[in-house]
N, CA, C and O atoms as a GROMACS GRO file, in nm:
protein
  472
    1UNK      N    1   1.044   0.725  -0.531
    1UNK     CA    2   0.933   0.647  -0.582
    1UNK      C    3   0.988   0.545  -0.681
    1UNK      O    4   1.082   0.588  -0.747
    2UNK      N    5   0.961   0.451  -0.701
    2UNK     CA    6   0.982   0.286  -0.768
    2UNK      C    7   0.875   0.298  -0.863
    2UNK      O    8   0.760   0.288  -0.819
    3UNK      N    9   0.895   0.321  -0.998
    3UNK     CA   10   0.818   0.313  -1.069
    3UNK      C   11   0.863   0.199  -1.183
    3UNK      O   12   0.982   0.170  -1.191
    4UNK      N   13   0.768   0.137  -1.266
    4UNK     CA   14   0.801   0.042  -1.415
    4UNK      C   15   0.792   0.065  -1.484
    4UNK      O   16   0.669   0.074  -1.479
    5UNK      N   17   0.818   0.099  -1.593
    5UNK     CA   18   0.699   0.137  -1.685
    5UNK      C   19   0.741   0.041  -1.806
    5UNK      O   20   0.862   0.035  -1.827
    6UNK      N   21   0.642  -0.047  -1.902
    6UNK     CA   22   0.649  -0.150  -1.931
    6UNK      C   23   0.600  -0.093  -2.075
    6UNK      O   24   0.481  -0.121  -2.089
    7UNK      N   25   0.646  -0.029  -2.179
    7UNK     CA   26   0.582   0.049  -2.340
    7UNK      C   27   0.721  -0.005  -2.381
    7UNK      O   28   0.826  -0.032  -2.324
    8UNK      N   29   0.656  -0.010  -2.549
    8UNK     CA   30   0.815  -0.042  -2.639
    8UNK      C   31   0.843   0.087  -2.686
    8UNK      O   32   0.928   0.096  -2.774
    9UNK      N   33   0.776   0.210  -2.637
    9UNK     CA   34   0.826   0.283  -2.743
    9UNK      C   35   0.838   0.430  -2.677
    9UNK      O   36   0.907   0.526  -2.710
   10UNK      N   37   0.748   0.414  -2.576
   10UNK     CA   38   0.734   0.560  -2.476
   10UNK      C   39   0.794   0.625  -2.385
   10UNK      O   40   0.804   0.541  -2.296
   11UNK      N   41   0.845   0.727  -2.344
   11UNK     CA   42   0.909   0.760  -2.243
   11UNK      C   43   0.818   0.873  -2.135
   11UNK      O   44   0.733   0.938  -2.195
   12UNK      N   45   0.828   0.895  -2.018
   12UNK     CA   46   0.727   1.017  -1.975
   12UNK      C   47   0.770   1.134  -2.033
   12UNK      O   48   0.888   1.152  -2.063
   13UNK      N   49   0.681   1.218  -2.051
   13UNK     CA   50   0.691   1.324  -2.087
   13UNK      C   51   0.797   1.434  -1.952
   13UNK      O   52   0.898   1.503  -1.964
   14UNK      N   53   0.713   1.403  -1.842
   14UNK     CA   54   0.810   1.499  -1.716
   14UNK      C   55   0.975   1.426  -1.718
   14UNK      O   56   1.054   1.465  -1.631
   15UNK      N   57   1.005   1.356  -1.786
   15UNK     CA   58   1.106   1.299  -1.735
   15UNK      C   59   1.124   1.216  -1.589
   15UNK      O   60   1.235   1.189  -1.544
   16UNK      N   61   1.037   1.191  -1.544
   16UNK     CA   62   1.016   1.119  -1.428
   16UNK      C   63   1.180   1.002  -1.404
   16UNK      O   64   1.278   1.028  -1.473
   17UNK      N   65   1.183   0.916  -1.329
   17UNK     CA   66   1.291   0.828  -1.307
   17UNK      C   67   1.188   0.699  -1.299
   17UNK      O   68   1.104   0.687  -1.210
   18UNK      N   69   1.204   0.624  -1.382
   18UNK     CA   70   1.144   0.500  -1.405
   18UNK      C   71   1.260   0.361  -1.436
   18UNK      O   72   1.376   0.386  -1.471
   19UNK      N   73   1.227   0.266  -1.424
   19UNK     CA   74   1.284   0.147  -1.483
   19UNK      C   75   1.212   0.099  -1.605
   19UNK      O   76   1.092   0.074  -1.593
   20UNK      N   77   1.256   0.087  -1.695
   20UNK     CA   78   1.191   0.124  -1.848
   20UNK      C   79   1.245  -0.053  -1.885
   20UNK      O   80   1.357  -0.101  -1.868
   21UNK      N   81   1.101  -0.129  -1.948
   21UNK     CA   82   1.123  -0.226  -2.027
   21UNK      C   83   1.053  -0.253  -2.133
   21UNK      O   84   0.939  -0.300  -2.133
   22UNK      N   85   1.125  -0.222  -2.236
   22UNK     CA   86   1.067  -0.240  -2.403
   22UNK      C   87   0.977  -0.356  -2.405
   22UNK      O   88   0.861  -0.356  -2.446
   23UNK      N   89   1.052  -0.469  -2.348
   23UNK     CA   90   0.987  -0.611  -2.363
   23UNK      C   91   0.900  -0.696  -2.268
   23UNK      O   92   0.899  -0.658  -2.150
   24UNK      N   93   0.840  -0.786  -2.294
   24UNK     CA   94   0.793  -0.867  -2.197
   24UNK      C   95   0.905  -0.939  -2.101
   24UNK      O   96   0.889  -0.940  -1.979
   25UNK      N   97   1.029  -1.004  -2.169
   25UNK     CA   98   1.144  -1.033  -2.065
   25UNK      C   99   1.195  -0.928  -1.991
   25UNK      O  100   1.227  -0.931  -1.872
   26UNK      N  101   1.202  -0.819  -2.080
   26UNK     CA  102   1.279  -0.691  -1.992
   26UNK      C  103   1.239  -0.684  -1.852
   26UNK      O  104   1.313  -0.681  -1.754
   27UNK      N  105   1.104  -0.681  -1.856
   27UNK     CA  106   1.002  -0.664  -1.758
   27UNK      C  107   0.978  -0.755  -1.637
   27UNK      O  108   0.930  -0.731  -1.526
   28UNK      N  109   1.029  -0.875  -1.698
   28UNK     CA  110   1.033  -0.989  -1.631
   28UNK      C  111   1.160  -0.972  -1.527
   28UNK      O  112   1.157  -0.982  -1.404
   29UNK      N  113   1.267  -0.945  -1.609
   29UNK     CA  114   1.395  -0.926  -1.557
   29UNK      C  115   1.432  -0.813  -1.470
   29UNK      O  116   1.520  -0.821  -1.384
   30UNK      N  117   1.374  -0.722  -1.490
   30UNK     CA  118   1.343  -0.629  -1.378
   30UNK      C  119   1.316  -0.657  -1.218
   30UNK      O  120   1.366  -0.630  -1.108
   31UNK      N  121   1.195  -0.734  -1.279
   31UNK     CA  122   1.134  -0.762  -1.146
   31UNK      C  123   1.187  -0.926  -1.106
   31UNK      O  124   1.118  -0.989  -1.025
   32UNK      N  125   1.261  -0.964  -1.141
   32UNK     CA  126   1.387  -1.074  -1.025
   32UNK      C  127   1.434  -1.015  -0.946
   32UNK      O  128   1.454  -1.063  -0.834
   33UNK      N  129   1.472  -0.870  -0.984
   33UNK     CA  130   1.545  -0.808  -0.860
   33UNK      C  131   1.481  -0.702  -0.764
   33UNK      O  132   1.509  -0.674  -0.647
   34UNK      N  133   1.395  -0.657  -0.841
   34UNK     CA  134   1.272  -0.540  -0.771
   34UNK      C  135   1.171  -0.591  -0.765
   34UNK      O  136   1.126  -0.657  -0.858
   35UNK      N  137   1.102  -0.572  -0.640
   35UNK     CA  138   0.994  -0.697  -0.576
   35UNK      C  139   0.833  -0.585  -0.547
   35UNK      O  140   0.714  -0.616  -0.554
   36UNK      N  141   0.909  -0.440  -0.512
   36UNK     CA  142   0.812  -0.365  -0.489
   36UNK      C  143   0.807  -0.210  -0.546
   36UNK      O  144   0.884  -0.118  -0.516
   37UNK      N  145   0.705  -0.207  -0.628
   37UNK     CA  146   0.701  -0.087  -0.712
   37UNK      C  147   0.554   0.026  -0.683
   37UNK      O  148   0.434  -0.003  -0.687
   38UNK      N  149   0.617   0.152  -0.655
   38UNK     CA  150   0.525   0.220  -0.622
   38UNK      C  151   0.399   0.215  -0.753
   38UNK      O  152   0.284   0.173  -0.741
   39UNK      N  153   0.472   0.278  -0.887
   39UNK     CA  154   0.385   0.225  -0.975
   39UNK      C  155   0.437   0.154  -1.076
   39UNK      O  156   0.558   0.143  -1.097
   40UNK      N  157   0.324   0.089  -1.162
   40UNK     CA  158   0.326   0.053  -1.252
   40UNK      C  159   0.274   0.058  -1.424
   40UNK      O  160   0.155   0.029  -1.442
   41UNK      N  161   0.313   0.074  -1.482
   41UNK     CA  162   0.233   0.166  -1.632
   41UNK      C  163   0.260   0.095  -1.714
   41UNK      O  164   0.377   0.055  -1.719
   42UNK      N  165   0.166   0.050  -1.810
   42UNK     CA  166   0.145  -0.074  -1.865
   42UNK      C  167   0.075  -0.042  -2.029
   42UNK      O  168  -0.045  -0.016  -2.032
   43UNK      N  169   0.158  -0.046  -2.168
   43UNK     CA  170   0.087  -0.072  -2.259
   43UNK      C  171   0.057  -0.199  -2.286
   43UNK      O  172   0.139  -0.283  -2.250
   44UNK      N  173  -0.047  -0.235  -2.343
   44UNK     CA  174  -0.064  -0.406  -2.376
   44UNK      C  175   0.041  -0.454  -2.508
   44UNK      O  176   0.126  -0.543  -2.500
   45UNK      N  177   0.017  -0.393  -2.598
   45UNK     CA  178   0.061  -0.395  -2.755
   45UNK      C  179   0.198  -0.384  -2.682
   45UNK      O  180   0.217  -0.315  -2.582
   46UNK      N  181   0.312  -0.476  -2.759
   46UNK     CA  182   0.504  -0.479  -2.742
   46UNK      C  183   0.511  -0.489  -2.862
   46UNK      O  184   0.418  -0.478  -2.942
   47UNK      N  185   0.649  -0.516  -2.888
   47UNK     CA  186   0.683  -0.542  -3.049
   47UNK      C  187   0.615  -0.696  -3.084
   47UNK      O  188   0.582  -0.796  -3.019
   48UNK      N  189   0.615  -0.666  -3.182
   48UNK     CA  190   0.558  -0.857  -3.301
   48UNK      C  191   0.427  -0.883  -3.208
   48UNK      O  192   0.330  -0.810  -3.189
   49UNK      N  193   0.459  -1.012  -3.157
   49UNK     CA  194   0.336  -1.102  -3.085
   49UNK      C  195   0.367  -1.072  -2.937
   49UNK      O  196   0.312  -1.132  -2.845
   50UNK      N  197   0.480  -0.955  -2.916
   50UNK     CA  198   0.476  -0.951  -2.738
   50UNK      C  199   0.425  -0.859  -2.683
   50UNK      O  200   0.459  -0.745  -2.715
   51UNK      N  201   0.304  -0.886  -2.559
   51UNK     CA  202   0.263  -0.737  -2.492
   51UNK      C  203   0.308  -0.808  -2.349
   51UNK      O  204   0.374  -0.909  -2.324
   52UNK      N  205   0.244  -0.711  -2.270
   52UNK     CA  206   0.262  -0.732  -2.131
   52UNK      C  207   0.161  -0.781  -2.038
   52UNK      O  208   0.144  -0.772  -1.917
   53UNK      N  209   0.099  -0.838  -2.139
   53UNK     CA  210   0.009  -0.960  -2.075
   53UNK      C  211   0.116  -1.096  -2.050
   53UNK      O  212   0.106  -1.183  -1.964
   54UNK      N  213   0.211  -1.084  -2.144
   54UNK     CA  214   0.279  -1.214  -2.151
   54UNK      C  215   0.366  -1.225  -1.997
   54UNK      O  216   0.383  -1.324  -1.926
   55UNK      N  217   0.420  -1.058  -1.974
   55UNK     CA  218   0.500  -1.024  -1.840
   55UNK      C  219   0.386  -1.090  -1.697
   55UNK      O  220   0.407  -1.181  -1.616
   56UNK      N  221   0.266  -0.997  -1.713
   56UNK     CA  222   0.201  -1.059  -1.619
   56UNK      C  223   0.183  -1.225  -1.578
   56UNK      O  224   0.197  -1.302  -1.483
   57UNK      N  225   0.149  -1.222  -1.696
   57UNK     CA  226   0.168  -1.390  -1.656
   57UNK      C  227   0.256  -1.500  -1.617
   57UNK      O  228   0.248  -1.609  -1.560
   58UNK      N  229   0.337  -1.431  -1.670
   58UNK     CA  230   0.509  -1.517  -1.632
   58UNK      C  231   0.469  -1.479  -1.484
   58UNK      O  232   0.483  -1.572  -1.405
   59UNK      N  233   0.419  -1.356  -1.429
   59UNK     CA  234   0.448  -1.343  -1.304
   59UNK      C  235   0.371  -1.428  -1.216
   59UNK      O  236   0.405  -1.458  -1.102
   60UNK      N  237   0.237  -1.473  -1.289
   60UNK     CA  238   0.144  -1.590  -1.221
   60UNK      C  239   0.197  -1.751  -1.187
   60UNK      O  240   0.198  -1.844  -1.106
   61UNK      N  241   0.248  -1.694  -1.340
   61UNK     CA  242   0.277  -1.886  -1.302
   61UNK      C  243   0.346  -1.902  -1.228
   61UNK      O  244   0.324  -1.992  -1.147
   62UNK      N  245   0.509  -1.793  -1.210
   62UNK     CA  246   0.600  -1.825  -1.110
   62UNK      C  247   0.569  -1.818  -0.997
   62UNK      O  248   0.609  -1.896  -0.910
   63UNK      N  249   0.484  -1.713  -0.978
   63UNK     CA  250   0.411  -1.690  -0.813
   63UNK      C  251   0.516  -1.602  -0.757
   63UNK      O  252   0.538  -1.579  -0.638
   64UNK      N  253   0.587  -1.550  -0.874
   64UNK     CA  254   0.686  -1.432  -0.809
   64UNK      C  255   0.594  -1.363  -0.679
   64UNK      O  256   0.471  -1.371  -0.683
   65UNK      N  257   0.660  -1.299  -0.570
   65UNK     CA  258   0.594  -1.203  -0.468
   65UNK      C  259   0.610  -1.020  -0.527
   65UNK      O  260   0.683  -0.952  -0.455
   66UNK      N  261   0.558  -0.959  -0.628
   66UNK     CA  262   0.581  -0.838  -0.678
   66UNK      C  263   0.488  -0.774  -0.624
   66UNK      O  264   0.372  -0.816  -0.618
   67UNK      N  265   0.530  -0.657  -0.573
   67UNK     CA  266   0.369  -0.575  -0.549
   67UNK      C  267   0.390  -0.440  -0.627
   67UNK      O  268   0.501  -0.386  -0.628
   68UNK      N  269   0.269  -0.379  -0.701
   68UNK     CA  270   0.238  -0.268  -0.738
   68UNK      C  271   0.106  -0.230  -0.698
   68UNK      O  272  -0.002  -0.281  -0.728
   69UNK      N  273   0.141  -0.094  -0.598
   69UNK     CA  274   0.077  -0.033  -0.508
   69UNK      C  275  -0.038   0.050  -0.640
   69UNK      O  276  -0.151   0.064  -0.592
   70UNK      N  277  -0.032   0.079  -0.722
   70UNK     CA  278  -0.064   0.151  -0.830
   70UNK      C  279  -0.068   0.125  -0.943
   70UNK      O  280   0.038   0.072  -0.974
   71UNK      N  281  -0.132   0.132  -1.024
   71UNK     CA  282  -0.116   0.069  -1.162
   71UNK      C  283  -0.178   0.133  -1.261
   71UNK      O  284  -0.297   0.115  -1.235
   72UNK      N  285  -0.170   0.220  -1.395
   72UNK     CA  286  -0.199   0.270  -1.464
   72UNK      C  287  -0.159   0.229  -1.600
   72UNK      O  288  -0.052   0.221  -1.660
   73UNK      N  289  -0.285   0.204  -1.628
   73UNK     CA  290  -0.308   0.115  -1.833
   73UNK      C  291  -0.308   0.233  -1.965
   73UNK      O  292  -0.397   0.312  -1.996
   74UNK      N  293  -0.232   0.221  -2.000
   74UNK     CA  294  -0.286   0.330  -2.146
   74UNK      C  295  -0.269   0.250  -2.272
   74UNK      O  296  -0.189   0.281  -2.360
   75UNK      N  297  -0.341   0.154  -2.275
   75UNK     CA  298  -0.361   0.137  -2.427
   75UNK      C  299  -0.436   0.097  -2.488
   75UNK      O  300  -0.502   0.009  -2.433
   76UNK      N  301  -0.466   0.126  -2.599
   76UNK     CA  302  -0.553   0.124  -2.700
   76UNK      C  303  -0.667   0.043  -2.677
   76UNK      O  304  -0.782   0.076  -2.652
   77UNK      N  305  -0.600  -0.105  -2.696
   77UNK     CA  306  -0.631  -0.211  -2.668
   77UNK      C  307  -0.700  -0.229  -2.605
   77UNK      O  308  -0.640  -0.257  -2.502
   78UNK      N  309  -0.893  -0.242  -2.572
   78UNK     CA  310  -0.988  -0.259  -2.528
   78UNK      C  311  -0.972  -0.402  -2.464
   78UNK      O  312  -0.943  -0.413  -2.345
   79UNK      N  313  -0.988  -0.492  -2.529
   79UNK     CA  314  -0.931  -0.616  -2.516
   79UNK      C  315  -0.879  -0.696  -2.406
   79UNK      O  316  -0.933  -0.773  -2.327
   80UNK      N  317  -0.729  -0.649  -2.428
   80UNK     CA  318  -0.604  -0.599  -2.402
   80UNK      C  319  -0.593  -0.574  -2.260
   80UNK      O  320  -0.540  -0.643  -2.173
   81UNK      N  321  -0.661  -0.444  -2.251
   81UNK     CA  322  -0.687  -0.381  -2.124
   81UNK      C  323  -0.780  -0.509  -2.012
   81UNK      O  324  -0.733  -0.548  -1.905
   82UNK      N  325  -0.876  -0.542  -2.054
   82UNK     CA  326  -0.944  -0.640  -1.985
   82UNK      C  327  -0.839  -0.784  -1.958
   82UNK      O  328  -0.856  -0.854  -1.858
   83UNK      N  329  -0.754  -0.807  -2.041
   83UNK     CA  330  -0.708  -0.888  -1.974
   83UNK      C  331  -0.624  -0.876  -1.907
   83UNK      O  332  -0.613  -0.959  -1.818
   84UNK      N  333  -0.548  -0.792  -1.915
   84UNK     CA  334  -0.446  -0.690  -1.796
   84UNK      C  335  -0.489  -0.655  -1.658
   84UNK      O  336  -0.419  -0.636  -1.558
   85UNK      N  337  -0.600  -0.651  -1.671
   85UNK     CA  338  -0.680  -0.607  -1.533
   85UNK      C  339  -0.714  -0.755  -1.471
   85UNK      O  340  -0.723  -0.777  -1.350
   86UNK      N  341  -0.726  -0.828  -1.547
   86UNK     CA  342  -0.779  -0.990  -1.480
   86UNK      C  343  -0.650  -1.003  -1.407
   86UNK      O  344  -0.642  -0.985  -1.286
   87UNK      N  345  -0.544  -1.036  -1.487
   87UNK     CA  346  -0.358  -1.086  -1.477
   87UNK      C  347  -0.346  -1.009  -1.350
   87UNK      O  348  -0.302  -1.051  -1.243
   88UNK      N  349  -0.393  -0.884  -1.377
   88UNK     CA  350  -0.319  -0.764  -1.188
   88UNK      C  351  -0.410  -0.806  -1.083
   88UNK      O  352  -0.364  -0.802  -0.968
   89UNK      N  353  -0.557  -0.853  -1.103
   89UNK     CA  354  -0.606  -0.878  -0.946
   89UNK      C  355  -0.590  -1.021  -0.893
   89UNK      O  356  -0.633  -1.059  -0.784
   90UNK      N  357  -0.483  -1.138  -1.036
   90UNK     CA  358  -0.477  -1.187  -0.982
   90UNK      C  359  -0.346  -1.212  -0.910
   90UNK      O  360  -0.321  -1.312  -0.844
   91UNK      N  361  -0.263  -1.103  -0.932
   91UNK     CA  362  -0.179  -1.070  -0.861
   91UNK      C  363  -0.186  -0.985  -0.716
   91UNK      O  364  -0.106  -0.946  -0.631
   92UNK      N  365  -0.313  -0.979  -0.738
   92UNK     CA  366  -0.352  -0.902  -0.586
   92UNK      C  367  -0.352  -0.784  -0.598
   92UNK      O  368  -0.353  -0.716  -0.495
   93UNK      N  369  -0.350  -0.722  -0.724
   93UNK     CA  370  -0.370  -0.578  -0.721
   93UNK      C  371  -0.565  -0.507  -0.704
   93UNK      O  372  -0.639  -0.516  -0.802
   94UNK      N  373  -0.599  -0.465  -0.614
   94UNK     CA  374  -0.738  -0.410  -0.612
   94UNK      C  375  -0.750  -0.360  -0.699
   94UNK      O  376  -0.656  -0.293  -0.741
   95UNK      N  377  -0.870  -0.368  -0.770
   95UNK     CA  378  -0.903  -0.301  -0.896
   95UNK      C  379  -0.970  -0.175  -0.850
   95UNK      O  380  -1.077  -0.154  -0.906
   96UNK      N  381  -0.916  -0.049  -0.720
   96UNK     CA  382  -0.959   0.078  -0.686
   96UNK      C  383  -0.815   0.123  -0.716
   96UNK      O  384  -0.786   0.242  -0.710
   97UNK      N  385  -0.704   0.006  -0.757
   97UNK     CA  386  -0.572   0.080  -0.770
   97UNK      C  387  -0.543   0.038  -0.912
   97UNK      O  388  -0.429   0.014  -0.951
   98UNK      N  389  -0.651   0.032  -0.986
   98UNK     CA  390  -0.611   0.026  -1.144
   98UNK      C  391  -0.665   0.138  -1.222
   98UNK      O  392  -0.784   0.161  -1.204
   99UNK      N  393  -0.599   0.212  -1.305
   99UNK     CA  394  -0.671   0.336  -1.385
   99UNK      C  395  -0.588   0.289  -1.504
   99UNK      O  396  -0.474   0.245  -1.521
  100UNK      N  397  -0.715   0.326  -1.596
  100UNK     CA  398  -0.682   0.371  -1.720
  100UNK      C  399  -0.622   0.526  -1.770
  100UNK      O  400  -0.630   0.550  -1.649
  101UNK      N  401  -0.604   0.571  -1.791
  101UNK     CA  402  -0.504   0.681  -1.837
  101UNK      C  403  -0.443   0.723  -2.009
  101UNK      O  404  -0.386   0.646  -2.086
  102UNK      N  405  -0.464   0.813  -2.023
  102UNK     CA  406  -0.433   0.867  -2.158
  102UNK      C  407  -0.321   0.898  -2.182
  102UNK      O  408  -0.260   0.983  -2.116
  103UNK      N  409  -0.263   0.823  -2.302
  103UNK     CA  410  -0.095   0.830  -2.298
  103UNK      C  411  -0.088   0.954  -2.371
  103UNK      O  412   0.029   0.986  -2.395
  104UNK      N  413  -0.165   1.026  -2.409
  104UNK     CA  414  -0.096   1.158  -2.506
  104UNK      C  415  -0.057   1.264  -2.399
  104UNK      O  416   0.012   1.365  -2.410
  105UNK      N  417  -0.134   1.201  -2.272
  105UNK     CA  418  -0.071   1.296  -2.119
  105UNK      C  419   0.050   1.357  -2.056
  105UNK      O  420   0.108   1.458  -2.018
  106UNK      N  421   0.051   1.190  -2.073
  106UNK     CA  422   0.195   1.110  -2.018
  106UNK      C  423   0.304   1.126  -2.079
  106UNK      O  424   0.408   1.176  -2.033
  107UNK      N  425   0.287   1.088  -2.175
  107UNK     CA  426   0.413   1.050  -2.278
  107UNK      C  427   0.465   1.096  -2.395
  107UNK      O  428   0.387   1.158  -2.466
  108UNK      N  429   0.571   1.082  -2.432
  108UNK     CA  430   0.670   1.107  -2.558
  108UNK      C  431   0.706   1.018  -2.621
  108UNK      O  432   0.789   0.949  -2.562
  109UNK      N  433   0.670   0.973  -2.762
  109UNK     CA  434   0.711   0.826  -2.836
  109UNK      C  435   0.884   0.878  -2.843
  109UNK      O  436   0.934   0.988  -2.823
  110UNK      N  437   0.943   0.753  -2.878
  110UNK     CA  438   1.068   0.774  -2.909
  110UNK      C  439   1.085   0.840  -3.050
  110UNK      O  440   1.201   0.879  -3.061
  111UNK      N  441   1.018   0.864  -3.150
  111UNK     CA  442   1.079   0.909  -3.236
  111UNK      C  443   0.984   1.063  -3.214
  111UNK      O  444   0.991   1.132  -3.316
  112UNK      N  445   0.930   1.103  -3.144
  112UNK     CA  446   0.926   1.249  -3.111
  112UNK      C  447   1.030   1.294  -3.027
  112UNK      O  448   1.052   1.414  -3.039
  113UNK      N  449   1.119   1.216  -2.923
  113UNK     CA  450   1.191   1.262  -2.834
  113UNK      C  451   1.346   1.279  -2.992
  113UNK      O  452   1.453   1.329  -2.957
  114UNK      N  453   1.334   1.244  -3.106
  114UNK     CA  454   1.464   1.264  -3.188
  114UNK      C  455   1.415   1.408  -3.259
  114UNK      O  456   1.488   1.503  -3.286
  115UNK      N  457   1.291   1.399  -3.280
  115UNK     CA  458   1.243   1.550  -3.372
  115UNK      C  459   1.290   1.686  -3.262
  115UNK      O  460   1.344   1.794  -3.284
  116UNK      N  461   1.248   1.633  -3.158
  116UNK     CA  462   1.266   1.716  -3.013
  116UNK      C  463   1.381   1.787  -2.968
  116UNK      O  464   1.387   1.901  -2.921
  117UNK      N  465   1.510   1.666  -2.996
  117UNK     CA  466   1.630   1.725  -2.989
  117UNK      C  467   1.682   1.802  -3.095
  117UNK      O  468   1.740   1.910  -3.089
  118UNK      N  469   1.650   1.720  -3.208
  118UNK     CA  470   1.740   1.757  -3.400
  118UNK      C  471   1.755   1.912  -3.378
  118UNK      O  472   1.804   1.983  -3.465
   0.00000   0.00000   0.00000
């Protein structure tokens, strides 16, 4: 499975195998070379002024060809979330393949994965 997962700070909790990008470029840069991702997992909020609204959109304007079969949002960000969902259908993602999702599920911040090991 081809998964993204696009948080500055989260990792899955199962340990899953993902391609992990802190940033909005990370994310970008990823996908130059990976075109098709089973899923995709998406906080809005990045570090400073960057979320992954900024990723999506880079992906509009270029008209990159990316597909995510799946797509799952966890964040906060009410907002955020709404515009994330605009950016993915207009990437052609159906909005029957967008869920919201609760990251306390999912995930492990990075500074619980250091308390975890110590």
């Amino acid at each position: 499975m081809n998964i993204l997962l696009v948080d500055r700070m989260r990792n899955f909790r199962d340990g899953r195998p993902a391609l992990v990008a802190r940033t909005s470029a990370e994310a970008s840069i990823i996908t130059n070379t990976t075109k098709n991702f089973d899923q995709l997992w998406l906080d809005y909020m990045l570090d400073g002024m960057d979320s992954s609204g900024h990723f999506l959109m880079q992906l509009l304007k270029d008209q990159r060809a990316v597909t995510f079969k799946e797509v799952f949002l966890h964040t906060d960000s009410w907002g955020g979330r709404e515009l994330l969902i605009i950016a993915l259908k207009g990437l052609g993602v159906k909005e029957q393949n967008i869920h919201t999702v609760n990251p306390d599920v999912f995930f492990t911040h990075q500074d619980e994965m250091v308390r975890l090991t110590a």
